[in-house]
C-alpha positions as CSV (number, residue, x, y, z in Angstrom):
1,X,96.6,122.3,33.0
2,X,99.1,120.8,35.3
3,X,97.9,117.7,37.3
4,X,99.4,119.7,40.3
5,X,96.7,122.1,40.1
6,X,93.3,120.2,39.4
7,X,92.1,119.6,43.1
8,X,93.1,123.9,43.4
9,X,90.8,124.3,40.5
10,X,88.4,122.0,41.9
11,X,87.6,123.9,44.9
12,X,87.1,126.6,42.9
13,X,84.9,125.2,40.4
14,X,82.8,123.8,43.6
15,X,82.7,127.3,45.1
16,X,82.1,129.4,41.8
17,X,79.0,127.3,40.5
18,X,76.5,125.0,41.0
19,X,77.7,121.1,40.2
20,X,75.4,121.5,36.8
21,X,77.2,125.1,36.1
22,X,80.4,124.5,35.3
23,X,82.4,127.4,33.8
24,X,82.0,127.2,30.1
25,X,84.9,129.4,29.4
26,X,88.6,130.0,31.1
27,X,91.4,132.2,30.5
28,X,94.7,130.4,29.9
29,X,97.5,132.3,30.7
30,X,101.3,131.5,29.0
31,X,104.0,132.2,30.5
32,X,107.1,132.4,27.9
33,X,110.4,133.8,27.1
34,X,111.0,137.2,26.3
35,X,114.8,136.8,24.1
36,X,112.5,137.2,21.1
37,X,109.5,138.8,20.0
38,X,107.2,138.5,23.7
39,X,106.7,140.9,25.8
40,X,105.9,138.8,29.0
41,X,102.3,136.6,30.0
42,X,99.8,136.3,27.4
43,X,96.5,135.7,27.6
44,X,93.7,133.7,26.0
45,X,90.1,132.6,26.2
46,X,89.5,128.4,25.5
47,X,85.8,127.8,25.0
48,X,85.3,124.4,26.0
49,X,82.2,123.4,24.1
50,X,84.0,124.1,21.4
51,X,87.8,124.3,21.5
52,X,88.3,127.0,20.5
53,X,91.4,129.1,21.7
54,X,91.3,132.7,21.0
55,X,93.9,134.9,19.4
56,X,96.7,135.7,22.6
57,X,97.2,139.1,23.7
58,X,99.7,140.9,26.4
59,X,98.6,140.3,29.7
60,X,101.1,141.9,31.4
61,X,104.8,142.9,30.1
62,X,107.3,141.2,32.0
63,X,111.0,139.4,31.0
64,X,110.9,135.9,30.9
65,X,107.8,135.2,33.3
66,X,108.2,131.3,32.3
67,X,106.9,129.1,34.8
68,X,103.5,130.1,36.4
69,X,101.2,128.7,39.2
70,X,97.8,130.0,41.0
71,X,96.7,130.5,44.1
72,X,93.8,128.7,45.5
73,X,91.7,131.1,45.7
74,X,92.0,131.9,42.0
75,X,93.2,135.8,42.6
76,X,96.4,135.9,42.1
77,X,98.8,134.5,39.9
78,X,103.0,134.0,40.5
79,X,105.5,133.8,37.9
80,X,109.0,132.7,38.0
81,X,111.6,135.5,36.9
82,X,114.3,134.2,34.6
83,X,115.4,137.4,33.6
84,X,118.0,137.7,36.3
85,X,120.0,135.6,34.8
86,X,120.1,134.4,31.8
87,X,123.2,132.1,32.6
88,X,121.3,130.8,35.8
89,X,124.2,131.9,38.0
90,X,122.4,134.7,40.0
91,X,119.3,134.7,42.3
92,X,116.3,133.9,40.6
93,X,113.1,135.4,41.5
94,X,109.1,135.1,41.9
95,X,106.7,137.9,40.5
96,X,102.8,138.3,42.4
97,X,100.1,139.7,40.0
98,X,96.5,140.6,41.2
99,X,94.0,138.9,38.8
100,X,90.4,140.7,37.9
101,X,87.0,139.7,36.2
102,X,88.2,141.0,32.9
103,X,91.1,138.3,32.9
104,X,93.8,141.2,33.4
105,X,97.3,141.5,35.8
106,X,98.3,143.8,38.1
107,X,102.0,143.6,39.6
108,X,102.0,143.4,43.1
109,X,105.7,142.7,44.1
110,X,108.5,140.5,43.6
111,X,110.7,138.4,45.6
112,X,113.9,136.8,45.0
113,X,114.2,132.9,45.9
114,X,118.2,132.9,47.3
115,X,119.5,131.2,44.8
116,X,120.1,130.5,41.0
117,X,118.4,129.6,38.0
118,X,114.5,129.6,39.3
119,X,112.9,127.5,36.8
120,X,109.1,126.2,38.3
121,X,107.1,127.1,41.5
122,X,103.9,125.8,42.8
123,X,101.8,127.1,45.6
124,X,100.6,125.4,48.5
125,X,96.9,124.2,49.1
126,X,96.0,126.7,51.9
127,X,98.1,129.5,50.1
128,X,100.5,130.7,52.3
129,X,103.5,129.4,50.8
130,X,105.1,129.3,47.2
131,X,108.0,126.6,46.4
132,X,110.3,127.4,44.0
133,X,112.8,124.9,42.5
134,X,116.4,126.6,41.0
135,X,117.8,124.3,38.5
136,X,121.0,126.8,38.5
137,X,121.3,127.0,42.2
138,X,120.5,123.0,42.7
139,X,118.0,124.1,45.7
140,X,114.7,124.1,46.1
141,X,112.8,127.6,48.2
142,X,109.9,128.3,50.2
143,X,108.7,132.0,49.8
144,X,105.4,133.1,52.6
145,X,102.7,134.6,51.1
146,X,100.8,137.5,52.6
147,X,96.6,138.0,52.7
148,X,96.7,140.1,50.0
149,X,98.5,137.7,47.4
150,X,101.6,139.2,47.5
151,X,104.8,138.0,48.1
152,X,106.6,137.5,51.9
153,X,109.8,136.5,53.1
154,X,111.7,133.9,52.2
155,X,111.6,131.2,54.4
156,X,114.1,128.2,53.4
157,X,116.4,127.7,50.8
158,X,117.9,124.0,51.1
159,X,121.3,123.3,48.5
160,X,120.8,119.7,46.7
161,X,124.2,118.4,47.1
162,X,125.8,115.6,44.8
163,X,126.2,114.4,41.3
164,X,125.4,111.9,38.7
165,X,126.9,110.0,35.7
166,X,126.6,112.4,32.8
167,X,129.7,114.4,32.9
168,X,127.8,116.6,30.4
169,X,124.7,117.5,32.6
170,X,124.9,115.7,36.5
171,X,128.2,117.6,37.4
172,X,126.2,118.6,40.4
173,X,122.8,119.2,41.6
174,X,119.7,120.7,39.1
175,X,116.4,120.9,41.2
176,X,113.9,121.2,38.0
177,X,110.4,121.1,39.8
178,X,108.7,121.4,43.1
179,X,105.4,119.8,43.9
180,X,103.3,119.4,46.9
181,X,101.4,116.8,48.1
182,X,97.5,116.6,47.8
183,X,97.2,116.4,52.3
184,X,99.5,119.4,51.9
185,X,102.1,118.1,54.3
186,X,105.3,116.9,51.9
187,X,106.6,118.2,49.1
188,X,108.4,116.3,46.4
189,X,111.7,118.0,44.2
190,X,112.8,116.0,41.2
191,X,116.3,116.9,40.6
192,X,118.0,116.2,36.7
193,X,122.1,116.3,38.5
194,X,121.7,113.9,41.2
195,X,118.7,111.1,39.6
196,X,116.7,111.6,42.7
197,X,113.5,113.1,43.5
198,X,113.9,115.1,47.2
199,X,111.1,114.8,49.6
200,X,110.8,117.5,52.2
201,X,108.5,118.1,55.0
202,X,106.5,121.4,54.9
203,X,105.6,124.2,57.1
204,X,103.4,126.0,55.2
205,X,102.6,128.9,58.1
206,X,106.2,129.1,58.4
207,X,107.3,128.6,54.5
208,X,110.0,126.2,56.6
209,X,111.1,123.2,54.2
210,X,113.0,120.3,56.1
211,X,114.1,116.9,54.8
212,X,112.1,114.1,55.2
213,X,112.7,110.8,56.2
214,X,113.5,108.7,54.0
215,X,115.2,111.6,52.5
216,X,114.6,110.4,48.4
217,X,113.6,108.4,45.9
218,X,116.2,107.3,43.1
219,X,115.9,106.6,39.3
220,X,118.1,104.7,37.4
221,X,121.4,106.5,36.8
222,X,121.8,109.1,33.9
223,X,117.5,109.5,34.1
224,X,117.5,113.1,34.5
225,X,114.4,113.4,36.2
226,X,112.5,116.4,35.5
227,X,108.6,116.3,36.6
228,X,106.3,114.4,39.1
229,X,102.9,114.5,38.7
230,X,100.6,111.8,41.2
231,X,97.7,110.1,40.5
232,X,94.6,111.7,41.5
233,X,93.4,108.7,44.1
234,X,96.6,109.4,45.5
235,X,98.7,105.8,45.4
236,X,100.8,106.1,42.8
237,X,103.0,109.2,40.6
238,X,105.1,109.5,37.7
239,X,108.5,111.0,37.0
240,X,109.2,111.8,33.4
241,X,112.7,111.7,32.8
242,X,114.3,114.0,30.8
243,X,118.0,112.6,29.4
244,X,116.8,109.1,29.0
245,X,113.3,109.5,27.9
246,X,111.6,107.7,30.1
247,X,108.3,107.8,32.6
248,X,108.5,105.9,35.5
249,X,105.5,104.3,37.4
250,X,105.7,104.5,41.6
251,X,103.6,103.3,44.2
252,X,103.0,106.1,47.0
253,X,102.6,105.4,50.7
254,X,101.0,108.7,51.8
255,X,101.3,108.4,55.6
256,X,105.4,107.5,55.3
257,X,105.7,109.4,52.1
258,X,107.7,107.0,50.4
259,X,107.7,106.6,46.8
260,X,108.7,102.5,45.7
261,X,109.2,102.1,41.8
262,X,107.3,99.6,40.1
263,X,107.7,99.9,36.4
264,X,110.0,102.4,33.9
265,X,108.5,102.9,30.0
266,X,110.1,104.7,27.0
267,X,108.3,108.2,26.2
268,X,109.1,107.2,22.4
269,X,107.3,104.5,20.0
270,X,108.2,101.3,20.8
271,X,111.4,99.9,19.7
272,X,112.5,103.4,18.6
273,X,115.9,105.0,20.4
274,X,116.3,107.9,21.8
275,X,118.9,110.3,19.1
276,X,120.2,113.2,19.6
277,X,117.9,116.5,20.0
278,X,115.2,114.3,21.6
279,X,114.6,114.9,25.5
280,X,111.1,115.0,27.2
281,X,109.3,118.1,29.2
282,X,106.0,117.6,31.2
283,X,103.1,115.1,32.3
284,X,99.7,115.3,33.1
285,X,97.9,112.8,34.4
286,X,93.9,112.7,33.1
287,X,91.4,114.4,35.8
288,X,89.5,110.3,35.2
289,X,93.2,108.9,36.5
290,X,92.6,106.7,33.6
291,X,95.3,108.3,30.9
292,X,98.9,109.5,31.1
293,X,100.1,112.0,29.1
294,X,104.2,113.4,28.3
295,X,105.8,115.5,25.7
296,X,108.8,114.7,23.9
297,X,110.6,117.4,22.5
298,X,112.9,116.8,19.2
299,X,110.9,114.5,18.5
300,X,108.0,117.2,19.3
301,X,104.9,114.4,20.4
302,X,102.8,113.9,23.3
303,X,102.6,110.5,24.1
304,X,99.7,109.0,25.6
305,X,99.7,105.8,27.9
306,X,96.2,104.0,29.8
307,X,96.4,103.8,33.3
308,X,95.9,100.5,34.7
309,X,93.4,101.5,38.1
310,X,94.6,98.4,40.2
311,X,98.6,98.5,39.6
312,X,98.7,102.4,38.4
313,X,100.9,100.7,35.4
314,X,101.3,101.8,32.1
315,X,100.5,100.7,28.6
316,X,101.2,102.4,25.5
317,X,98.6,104.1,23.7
318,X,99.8,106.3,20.8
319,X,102.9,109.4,19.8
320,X,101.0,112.3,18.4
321,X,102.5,115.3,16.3
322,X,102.4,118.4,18.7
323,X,102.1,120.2,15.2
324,X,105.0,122.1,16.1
325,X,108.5,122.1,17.5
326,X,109.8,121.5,21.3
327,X,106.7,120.7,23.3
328,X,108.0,122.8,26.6
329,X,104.8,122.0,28.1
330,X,101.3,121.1,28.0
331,X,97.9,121.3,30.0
332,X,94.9,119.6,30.2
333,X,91.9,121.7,30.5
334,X,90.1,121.4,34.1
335,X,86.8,119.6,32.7
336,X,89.4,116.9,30.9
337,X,88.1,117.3,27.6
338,X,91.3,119.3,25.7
339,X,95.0,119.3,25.6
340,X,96.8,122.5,24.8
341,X,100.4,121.7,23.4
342,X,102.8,124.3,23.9
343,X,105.6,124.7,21.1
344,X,108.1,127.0,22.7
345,X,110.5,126.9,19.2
346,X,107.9,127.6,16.7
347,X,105.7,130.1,18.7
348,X,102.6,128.2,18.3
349,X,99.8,126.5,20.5
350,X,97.8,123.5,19.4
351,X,94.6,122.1,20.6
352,X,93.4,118.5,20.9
353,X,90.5,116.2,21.3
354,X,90.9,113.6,24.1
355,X,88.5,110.6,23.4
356,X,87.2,109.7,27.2
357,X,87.3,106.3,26.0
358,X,90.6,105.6,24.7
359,X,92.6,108.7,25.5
360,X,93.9,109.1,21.7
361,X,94.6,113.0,20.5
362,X,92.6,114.3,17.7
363,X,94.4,117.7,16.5
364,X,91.2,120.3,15.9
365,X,91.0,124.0,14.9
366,X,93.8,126.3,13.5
367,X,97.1,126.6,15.7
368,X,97.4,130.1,17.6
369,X,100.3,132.0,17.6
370,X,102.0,132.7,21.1
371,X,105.6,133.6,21.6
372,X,108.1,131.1,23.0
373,X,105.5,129.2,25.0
374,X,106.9,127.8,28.1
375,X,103.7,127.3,30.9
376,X,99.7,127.4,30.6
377,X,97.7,127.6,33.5
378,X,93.3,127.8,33.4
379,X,91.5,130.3,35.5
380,X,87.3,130.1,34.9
381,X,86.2,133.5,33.2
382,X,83.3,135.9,34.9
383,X,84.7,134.8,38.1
């Protein structure tokens, strides 16, 4: 469950049942890649009591549906559409599915971002507005959403323009996430190419992006920057990099909407280098604020760090197996209890035990099958 999403899900949770109530069961929806044997978004039932992930089954057919976010409401769910272009050279798009009681998808419509290469999308608090990041296209999007859930026009499309060191991978610019911030007013764009995360003032009646001042943050040179996840009392957030394999710690001033790093950590056991293969993937920050959490792929681990309350620094827990290979991504259910690992090369989903104490992973129960996993998102069943 993406950090991004938790104060979504918490309104909902609020809304849907009493404080003593709280959902006992969710569909988790995967979004994946469709150049082997999936079809499009699957769909599974996690009990929570127990842990238990049911076998997943077609949600709805749809070519490479990878990245996937929820509106706030809980009715609808978008999906990036790779399938444009499979070189990331074309416009990508966005796909709008109606969701019902019975946890199934209906396609409403589809919208195209104005640029290349969509990889990730998140939608604002109030729901009017889906951002899109295109690592192809090095620009991030703002896409209006209608009453209904489906998709509107598109707003803004704002070209990252630069490079980095890597001759290899920072040629130029490779927006490779989009996330918004909890008052709803800025939204932050990590960006692999350029070592910077972008920070952009939003309209969200207007799906109008427009760059803030001070315009970004910067990381350390040859970072690669992937995803930003903040803490959730709102002071600090954490960048995962994905070419040096690293998380860094920064404070966050919410009314100037600076970000002012304080402390960089390897993603790998101490004292061990990164090699060749090994690059990380996602975070998720514990519901408690007390535990960090980032996947390593290659080296296919989640590694788990404890939250300092007063600095928002790190310390190294522990590198769990992911019981697979290439950890794409990962989520936390709502109530904090599991972690879902997602292993996009082997096809397979694990489940984990976090201990509220120490944040350690126990691995429990068999791993499911789900092709090429890329995304999991929670929505509470018998809505």
């Amino acid at each position: 469950m993406s950090s991004r999403l938790l104060p979504i899900l918490a309104v909902m949770l609020a809304a849907l049942t009493p404080a003593s109530a709280a959902p006992k069961e969710f569909f988790v929806y995967f979004g994946t890649y469709t150049k082997g044997a999936s079809k499009g978004i699957y769909r599974s039932r996690f009990d929570v009591a127990t842990g238990r992930l049911s076998p997943a089954e077609l949600a709805a057919e749809a070519k490479d549906s990878s990245f996937l976010a929820l509106h706030p409401n809980g009715k609808f769910l978008y999906a990036i559409d790779e399938s444009v272009d499979a070189k990331r050279t074309k416009a990508g798009g966005v796909r709008a599915y109606a969701l019902d009681v019975s946890g199934g998808l209906t396609f409403l419509n589809q919208q195209s971002t104005g640029s290349a290469g969509a990889c990730h999308l998140s939608v604002d608090a109030t729901g009017q507005t889906v951002l899109v990041a295109n690592y192809g296209g090095g620009s991030v999007s703002a896409i209006g959403l209608l009453p209904d859930g489906r998709l509107g026009e598109l707003g803004s499309m704002i070209p990252h323009t630069g490079s980095s060191v890597d001759p290899a991978r920072q040629k130029g610019p490779h927006a490779h996430e989009i996330v918004i911030s909890a008052d709803n007013r800025l939204a932050f764009a990590p960006d692999l190419g350029l070592d910077r995360v972008l920070v952009y003032d939003v309209d969200v009646a207007r799906a109008k992006l427009t760059a803030h001042t001070p315009a970004f943050a910067s990381l350390p040179p040859g970072s690669g920057p992937r995803h930003l996840a903040f803490h959730p009392n709102h002071r600090f957030a954490y960048v995962i990099s994905e070419m040096l394999c690293t998380m860094t710690v920064f404070k966050y001033d919410t009314a100037g909407g600076v970000l002012t790093d304080i402390q960089s950590i390897s993603t790998l056991p101490p004292g061990e280098s990164v090699k060749a293969g090994t690059s990380t993937a996602e975070l998720e920050v514990h519901p408690s604020g007390k535990f960090l959490y980032g996947s390593n792929r290659g080296h296919n681990t989640i590694v788990v760090y404890a939250i300092d309350p007063a600095s928002g620094k790190l310390t190294y827990v522990e590198n769990v197996s992911t019981r697979g290979k290439t950890p794409r991504h990962f989520g936390l259910d709502p109530t904090g209890t599991w972690l879902l690992a997602e292993n996009q090369d082997s096809g397979t989903v694990a489940v984990f035990r976090i201990d509220p104490a120490t944040g350690r992973l126990t691995p429990t129960g068999p791993l499911v099958e789900v092709p090429t996993p890329i995304c999991a998102v929670f929505v509470p069943a018998g809505r």
